[in-house]
N, C-alpha and C positions, 0 to 999 in steps of 0.2 A: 504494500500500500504506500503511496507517494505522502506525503507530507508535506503538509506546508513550509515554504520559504521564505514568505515577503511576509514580514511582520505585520500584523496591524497596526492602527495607531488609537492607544487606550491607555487608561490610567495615570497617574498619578508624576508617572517616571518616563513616560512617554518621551524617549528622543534618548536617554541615557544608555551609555553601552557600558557593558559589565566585563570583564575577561576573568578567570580564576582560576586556577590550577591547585585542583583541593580534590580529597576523595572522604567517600562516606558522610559525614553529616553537619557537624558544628560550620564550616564555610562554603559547603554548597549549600547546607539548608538557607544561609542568607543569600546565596544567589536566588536560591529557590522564589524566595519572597519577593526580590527584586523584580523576578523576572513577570510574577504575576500580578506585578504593578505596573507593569509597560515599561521595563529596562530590554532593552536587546543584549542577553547573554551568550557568550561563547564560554563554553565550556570546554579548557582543556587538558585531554586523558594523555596519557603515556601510547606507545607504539607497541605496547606490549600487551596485559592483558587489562589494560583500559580501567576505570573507576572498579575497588571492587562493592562497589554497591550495586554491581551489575548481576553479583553473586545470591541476590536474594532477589524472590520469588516476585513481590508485589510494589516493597515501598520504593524502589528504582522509581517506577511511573508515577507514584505521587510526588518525588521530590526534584523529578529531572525535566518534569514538562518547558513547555517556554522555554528551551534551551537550544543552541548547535554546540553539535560535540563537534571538533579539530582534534584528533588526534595528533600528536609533533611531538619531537625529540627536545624540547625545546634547550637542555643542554648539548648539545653539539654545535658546530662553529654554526654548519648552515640552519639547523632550527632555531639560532638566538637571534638570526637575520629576519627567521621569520617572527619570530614572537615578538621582536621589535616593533617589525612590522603591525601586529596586531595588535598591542596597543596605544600606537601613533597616535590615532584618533580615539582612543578609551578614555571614557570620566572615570573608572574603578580598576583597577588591578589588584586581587584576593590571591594568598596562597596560603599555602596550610602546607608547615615539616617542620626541622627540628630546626631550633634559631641558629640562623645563618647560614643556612644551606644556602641561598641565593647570592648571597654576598662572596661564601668562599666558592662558587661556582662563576664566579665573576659578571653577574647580574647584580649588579647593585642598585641601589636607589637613584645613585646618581646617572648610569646606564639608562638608567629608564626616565629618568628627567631631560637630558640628553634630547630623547627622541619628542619626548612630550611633557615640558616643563607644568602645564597643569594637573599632572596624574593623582590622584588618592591610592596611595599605594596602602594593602593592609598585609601584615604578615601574621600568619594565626599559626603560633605555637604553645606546647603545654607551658614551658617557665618564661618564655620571651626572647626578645634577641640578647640582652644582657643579662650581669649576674654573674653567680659563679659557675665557669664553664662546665662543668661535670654535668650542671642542670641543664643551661642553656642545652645544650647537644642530649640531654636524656630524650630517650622514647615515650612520648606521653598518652596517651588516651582518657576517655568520659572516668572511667571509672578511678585509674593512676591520679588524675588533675584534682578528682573529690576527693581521695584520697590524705594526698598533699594538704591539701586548704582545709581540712576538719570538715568536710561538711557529712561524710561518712560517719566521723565519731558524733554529731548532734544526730544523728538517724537511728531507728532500733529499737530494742530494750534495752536494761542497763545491764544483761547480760552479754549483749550481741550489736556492734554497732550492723550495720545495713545500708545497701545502698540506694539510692531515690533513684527512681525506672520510671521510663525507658530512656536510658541516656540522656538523661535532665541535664550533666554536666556539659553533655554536647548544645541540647539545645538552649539552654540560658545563652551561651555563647554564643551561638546563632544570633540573639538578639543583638547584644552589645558588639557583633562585627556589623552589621545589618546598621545600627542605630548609630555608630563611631565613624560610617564609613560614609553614609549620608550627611553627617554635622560635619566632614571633611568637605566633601564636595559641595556645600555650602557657600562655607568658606573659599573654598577653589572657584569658583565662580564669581565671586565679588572681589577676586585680588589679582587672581589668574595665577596665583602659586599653590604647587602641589602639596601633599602632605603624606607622611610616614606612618603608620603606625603601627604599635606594636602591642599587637591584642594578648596576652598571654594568657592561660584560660585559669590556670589557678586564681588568676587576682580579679576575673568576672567570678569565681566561687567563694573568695573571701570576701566579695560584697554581699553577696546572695545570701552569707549567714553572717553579716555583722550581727544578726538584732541581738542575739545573745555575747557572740563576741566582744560585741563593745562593752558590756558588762564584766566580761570576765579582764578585759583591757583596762578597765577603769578602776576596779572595785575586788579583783580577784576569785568573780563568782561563775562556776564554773556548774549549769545548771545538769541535770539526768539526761541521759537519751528518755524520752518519755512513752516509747512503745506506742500504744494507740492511743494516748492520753496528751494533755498539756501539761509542761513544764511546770507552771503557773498556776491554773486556773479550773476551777469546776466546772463541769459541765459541755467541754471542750473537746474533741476526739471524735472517734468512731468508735460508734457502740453496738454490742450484738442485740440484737431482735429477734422473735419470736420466727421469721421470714426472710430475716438477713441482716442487713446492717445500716448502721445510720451516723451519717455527718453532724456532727452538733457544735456551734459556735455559738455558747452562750455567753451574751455581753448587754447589759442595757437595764435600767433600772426598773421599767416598765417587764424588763425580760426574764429579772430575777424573781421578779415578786411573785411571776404567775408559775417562772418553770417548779419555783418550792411549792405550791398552793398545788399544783398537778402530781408534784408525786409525792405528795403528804407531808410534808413539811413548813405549809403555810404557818405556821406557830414560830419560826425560825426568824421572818420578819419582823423589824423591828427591834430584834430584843440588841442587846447589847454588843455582839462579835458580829450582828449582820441588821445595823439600824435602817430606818426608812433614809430612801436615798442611795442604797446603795449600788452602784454599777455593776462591779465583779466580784465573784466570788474565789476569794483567792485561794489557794489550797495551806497558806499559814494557818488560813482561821482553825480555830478547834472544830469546829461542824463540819470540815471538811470531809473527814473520812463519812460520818453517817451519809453525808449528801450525794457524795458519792455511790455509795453501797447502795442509797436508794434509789437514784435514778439507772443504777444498771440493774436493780430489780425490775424497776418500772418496766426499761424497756424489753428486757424477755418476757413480759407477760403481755407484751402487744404486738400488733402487724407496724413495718417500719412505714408503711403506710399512714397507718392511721396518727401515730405519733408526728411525721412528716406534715400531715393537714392540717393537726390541729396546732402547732409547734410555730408554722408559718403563717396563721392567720392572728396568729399572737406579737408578730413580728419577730418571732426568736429566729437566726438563721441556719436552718436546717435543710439536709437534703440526702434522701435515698442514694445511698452507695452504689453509682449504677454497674454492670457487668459490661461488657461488650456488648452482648445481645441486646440491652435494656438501653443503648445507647440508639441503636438503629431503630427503635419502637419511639423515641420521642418526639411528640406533635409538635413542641416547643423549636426542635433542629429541623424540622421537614418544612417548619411556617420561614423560619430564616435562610432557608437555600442553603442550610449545613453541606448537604451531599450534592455531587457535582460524578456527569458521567460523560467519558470521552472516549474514542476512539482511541488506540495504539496505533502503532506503525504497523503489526500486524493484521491489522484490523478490526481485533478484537475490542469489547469492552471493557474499560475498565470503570470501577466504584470508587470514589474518593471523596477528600475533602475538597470543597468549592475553596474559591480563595477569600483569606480573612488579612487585615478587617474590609469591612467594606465602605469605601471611598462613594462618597451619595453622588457627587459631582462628577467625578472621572473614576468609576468602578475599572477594578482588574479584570483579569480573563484568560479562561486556559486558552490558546490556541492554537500549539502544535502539543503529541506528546511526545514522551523521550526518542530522542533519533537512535539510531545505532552508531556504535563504535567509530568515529571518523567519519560518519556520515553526513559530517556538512562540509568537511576537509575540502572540497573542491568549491566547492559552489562560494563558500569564504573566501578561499583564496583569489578567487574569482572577482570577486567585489572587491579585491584589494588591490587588481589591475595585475595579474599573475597570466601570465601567456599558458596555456595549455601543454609545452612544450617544458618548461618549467616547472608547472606540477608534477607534469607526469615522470621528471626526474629527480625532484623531491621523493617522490611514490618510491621509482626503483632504488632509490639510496636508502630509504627505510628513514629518511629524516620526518615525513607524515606518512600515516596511513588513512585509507580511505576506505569508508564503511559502504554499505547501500545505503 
């Protein structure tokens, strides 16, 4: 099945060109994003066996749409002539390896200003391009980066730290390349100078869990992994039910009066460790443990249902712990155009997520899905004034490959 080539023209980012050379997820997924804003992305894979995100079954086609894959060597003499090339005219240049692989492979920041003084250059590594070398140069990944930064040791029980899924470390930093690389190019366009940056993914995880770090920074308090419960607070966590499970974020003074008064502990109001007025229920107080003990009675003797209706009509904010299944039955995601279904390059269909958020002025939009391996190697090159005689000696040297 042929696919589309000529972009439309939609969203948000309409006119901006992306290039990045990243595999799996934390810096393509912000290509990802870009791309479903109206950024024109080239995506490029190695000559060998290409992104291996290509190695699983489904999420490839949710996170590669709105892309051309180029496959290129782009360290060898003739593929750095062409990568030059392809970001001459780039607003973004993204890569993702270990700090300083670009620089000692003699692509440096300055190289690439050279050719295109306004560029947004980002490098996404696990410790950064600085520091102490042993890190710079370690091997990092989602699960090593949370690691590193404690966010692994705030997760769990206090028996067993845990790690937050599915690749939360990946994608938080998705956001902060996505959001670092746009307030770049910003700037790049009201001065016409490019900019560096250096995303290291630990230090997007040591923000993601200051809330308590700053406490233990300040004041030397170092709270529990709190399991399904909160650090802090009553009423707070996931709790089992009679029919599964339930989200409970209880806060609000209006919220405490009623959540005591519902599971028998309306007597508790007022008096002296929980006066009128109070917001939270902290787990200092001495009533904490009862209160405790009785809202997780409460709820095994009900449907998470019916706790959920009545919990929310109260304004307390609560919500059914939904499965996957219970995900794809919601009216709530089917009235807001959650789900989005497109064509492959095979022809097949695919089930996904539509794109978020949604821009009321200049909406996103899928409109190609993932190409194959080098399968826009020509047609790019092409548009970059490449003679056909050229490619196709690119091709035999193994500097590009070219997909269908």
């Amino acid at each position: 099945m042929a696919i589309p080539t000529e972009k439309p023209s939609y969203g948000p980012l309409d006119g901006v060109k992306v290039v990045y050379a990243a595999v799996e997820l934390a810096c393509p997924k912000a290509a990802d994003l870009m791309a479903d804003w109206g950024a024109d992305v080239v995506w490029l894979e190695n000559t060998g066996a290409g992104d291996t995100i290509r190695d699983t079954p489904y999420v490839k086609q949710a996170e590669r749409r709105n892309q051309r894959s180029v496959a290129l060597n782009y360290f060898s003499d003739e593929g750095r002539a062409v990568f030059l090339d392809l970001i001459r005219d780039a607003d973004i240049f993204m890569e993702a390896s270990k700090g300083g692989t670009w620089a000692r492979k003699g692509i440096t920041d300055e190289v690439m200003w050279e050719v295109n003084p306004r560029l947004v250059i980002v490098h996404v590594s696990g410790f950064g391009q600085t520091g102490d070398p042993k890190m710079v140069k370690r091997a990092a990944y989602d699960l090593t980066v949370m690691a590193y930064a404690g966010i692994i040791a705030q997760n769990g029980t206090p028996e067993q730290p845990m790690l937050p899924g599915p690749y939360a470390g990946d994608y938080f930093n998705t956001l902060m390349i996505a959001s670092s690389s746009l307030a770049a190019l910003y700037r790049a366009a009201k001065t016409g100078q490019g900019e560096s940056i250096d995303v290291a993914m630990h230090e997007t995880l040591l923000a993601i869990g200051q809330y308590y770090l700053a406490d233990y920074l300040n004041e030397g308090i170092k709270w529990p992994r709190p399991g399904a419960r909160n650090q802090n607070l009553c009423g707070i966590g996931e709790f089992a039910c009679k029919d599964g499970f339930l989200g409970v974020c209880l806060y609000g003074v209006d919220q405490n009066r009623y959540f005591l008064e519902a599971i028998g502990l309306g007597h508790l109001w007022g008096t002296e460790h929980i006066p009128e007025g109070t917001s939270a229920l902290w787990l200092s107080n001495p009533h904490a443990p009862e209160i405790q003990g009785a809202f997780e009675r409460y709820c095994l003797e009900r449907s998470k249902h019916d706790i959920e209706e009545d919990f929310a009509a109260h304004r307390i904010a609560v919500q059914v712990v939904n499965d996957l299944e219970d995900l794809v039955e919601q009216e709530h995601l089917r009235l807001r155009g959650t789900w989005a279904d497109w064509q492959t390059a095979e022809g097949e269909t695919f089930h996904g997520l539509s794109v978020f958020p949604k821009f009321r002025n200049n909406p996103g939009q899928v409109w190609r899905p993932m190409p194959a391996q080098g399968g826009d190697t020509v047609d790019v090159l092409t548009r970059l004034g490449y003679a056909p005689e050229r490619i196709e000696h690119l091709i035999d040297e193994g500097v590009v490959k070219a997909g269908e």
